[in-house]
C-alpha positions in Angstrom: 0.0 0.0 0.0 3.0 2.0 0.8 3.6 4.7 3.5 0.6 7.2 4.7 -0.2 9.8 2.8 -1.4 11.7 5.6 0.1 12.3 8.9 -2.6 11.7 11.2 -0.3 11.9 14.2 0.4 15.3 13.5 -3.2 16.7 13.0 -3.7 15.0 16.6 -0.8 16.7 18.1 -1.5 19.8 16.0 -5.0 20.2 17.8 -3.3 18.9 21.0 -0.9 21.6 22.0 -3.4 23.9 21.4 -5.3 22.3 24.5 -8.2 20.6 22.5 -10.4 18.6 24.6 -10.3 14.9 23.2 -13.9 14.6 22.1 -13.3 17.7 20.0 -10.5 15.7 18.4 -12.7 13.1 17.9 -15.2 14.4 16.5 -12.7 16.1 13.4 -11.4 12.9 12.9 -14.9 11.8 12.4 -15.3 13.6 9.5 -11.5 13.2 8.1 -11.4 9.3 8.5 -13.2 7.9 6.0 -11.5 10.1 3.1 -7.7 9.6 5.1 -8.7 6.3 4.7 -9.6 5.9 0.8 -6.2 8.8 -0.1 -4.2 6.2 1.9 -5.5 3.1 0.1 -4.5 5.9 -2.9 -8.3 4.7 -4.4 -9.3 7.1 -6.8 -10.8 4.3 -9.0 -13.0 4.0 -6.8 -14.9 7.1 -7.6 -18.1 6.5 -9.2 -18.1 5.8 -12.7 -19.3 8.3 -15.0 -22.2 6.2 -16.4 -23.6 5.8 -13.1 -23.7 9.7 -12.3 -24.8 10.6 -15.9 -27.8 7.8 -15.1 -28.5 9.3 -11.3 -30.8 12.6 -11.2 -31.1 12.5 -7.8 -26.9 12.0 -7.7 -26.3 15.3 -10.1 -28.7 16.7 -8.1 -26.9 16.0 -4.6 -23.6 17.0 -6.4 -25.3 20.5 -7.5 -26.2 21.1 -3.9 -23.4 20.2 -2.1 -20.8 22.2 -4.5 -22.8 25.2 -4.1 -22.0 24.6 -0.7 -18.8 26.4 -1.5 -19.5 28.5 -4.2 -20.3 32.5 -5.1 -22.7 33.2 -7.4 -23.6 32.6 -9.8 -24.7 29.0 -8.3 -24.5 25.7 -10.9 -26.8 24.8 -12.0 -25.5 21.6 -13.7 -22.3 19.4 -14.3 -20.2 18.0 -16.7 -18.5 14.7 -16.3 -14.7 14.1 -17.0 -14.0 10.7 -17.0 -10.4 9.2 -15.3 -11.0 5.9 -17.4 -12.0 7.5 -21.0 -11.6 11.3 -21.5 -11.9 11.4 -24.8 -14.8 8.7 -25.3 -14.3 7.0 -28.8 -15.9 8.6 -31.5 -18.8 6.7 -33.8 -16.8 6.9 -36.9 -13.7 5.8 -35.2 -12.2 2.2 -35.9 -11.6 0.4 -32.5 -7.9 -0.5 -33.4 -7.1 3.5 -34.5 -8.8 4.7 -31.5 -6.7 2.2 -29.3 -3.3 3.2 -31.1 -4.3 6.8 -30.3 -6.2 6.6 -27.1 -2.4 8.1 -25.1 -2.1 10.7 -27.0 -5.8 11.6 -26.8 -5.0 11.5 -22.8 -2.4 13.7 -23.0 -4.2 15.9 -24.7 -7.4 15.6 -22.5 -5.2 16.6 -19.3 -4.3 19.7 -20.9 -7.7 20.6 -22.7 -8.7 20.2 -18.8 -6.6 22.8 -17.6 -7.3 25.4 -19.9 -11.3 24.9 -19.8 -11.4 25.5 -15.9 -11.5 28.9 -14.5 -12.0 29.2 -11.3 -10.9 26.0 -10.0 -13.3 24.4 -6.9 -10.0 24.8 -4.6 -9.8 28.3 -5.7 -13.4 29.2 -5.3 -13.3 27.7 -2.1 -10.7 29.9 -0.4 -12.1 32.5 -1.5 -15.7 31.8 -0.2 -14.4 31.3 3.0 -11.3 33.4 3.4 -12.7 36.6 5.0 -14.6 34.3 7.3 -12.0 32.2 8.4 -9.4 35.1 8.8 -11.4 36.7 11.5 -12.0 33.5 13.2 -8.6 32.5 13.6 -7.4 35.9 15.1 -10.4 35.4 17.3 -9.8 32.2 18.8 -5.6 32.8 18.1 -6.4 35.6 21.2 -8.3 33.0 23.7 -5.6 30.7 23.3 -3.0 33.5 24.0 -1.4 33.3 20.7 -1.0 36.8 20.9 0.3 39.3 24.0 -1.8 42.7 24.5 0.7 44.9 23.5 0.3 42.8 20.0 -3.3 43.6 20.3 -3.4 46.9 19.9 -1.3 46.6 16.5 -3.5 44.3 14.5 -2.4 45.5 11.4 0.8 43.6 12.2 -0.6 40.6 14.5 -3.2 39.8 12.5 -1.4 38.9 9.7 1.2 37.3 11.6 -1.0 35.3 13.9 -3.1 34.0 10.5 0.0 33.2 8.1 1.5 31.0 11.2 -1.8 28.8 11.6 -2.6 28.8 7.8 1.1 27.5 7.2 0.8 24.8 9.5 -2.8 23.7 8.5 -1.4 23.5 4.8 1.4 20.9 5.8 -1.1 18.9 8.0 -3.5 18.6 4.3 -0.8 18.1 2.1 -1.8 15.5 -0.4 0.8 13.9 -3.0 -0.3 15.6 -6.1 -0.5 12.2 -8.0 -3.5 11.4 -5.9 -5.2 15.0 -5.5 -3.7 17.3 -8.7 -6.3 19.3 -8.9 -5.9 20.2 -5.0 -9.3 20.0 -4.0 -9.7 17.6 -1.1 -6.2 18.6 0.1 -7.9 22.2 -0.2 -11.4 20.8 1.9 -9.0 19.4 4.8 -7.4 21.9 5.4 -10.8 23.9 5.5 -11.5 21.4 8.0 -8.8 21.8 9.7 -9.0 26.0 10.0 -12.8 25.6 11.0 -12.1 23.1 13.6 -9.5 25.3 15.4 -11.9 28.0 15.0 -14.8 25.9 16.7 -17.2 26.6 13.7 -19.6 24.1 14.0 -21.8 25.7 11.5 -18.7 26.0 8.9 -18.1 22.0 10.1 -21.5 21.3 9.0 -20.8 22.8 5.5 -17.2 21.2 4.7 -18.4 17.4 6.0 -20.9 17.0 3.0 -18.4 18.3 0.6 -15.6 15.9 1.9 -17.3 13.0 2.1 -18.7 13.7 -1.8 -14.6 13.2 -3.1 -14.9 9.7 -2.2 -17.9 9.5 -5.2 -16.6 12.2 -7.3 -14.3 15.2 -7.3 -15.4 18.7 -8.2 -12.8 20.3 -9.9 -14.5 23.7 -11.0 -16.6 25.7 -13.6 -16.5 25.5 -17.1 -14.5 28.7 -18.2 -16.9 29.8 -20.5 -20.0 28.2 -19.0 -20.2 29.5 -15.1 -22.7 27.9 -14.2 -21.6 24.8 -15.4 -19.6 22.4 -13.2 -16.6 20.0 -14.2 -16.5 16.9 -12.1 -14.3 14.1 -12.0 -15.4 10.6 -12.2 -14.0 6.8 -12.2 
C-alpha cells in the first residue's frame, strides 16, 4: 500500500498543543477518517463511474447542492463529467484499433484541454468563499488561546497577519496530499478547511465542509466550465 499519505499523528498533536479537549478531536477525525482512509488506500478508481452519475438525477442533483456549498454566485446549475478511465470517449466513426493506437495521446491531450477549460478551479473558489470568514475566526480564537500578547493587540495590522499566516502555514502541511492522488488540490484544499474551521470551533462551517468531503470519495469537483459558469466539471471513475 505504501507509507501514509497523511500524517494523522500530526493533526492529533497539532490540535493537541493547542489544548483541544479529546472529544473535540474526535469528532474532526470523524469527518477526516473515511476520506484519510480511501487517499491512503490511494483509491481514486474507486470514484463513481461516469455512467452511473450521468444515469443518477437525484446524484447530479446532490452533487449540484453540495458544490454550491462552497461556491459565489452565480450558483450551478449543472455538471459535466470528466471521465479518469476515458476522457476522450471513442468517437462513432472511429475504428476500435485506431482509436486504441491513439487513445495516449488523446490522454495527454485531454489533461491539458482540462486545464485550460477550468476557470476558477473548486480549490480556488473555495478559499475565497471562505477566506474573510476564516481570517477573522482564527485571530479570534488565536487571542483565547494566548497566541498573541496585549501589546500585539493593539497593533493588529501587524498581528493579525502574523497570527493568520503562522496557523494557515501549518494547517497546509497537515492537508498536504501527493499531487499524483489530489492534482487538482481540491480535497487537500477541503481538509485543510476542515482543519482551519475546527480550530476555530465553527460548528456551523463543520456542518458545511463534512458533505463536501465525504462527496470526493464519489466524485471530485474540480471547477466551472471557463466559458460556462454555471456549469460544473467533475471528475469521475
Amino acid at each position: 500500500m505504501g507509507s501514509p499519505l497523511v500524517n494523522r499523528e500530526r493533526i492529533r498533536e497539532f490540535f493537541e498543543n493547542y489544548r483541544y479537549a479529546p472529544q473535540q478531536i474526535t469528532g474532526v477525525f470523524d469527518i477526516l477518517t473515511p476520506t484519510f482512509d480511501r487517499v491512503d488506500r490511494r483509491e481514486t478508481e474507486l470514484l463513481l463511474p461516469a455512467q452511473m452519475v450521468r444515469s443518477n438525477d437525484a446524484l447530479r442533483m446532490r452533487i449540484l447542492s453540495t458544490v454550491a456549498r462552497a461556491c459565489t454566485r452565480p450558483l450551478p446549475t449543472s455538471v459535466v463529467l470528466i471521465s479518469d478511465r476515458d476522457p476522450f470517449p471513442r468517437p462513432d466513426w472511429m475504428h476500435e484499433q485506431g482509436y486504441q493506437r491513439t487513445a495516449p495521446a488523446l490522454h495527454d491531450a485531454a489533461i491539458e484541454a482540462l486545464k485550460e477549460s477550468i476557470e476558477p478551479s473548486f480549490a480556488f473558489e473555495l478559499e475565497r468563499t471562505y477566506r474573510q470568514q476564516l481570517d477573522a475566526r482564527i485571530i479570534d480564537r488565536a487571542g483565547m488561546l494566548g497566541l498573541y500578547t496585549e501589546d500585539e493587540r493593539f497593533d493588529m495590522d501587524v498581528t493579525g497577519p502574523r497570527v493568520i499566516r503562522s496557523i494557515r502555514t501549518s494547517v497546509q502541511a497537515l492537508a498536504h496530499i501527493e499531487h499524483i492522488y489530489d492534482p487538482s488540490k481540491t480535497i487537500a484544499t477541503i481538509i485543510e478547511h476542515v482543519l482551519l474551521a475546527a480550530f476555530c470551533m465553527d460548528t456551523v462551517l463543520l456542518s458545511n465542509l463534512a458533505p463536501l468531503l465525504a462527496l470526493t470519495n464519489d466524485v471530485i469537483p474540480l471547477g466551472r466550465k471557463r466559458d460556462e459558469p454555471g456549469t460544473f466539471l467533475v471528475r469521475t471513475a
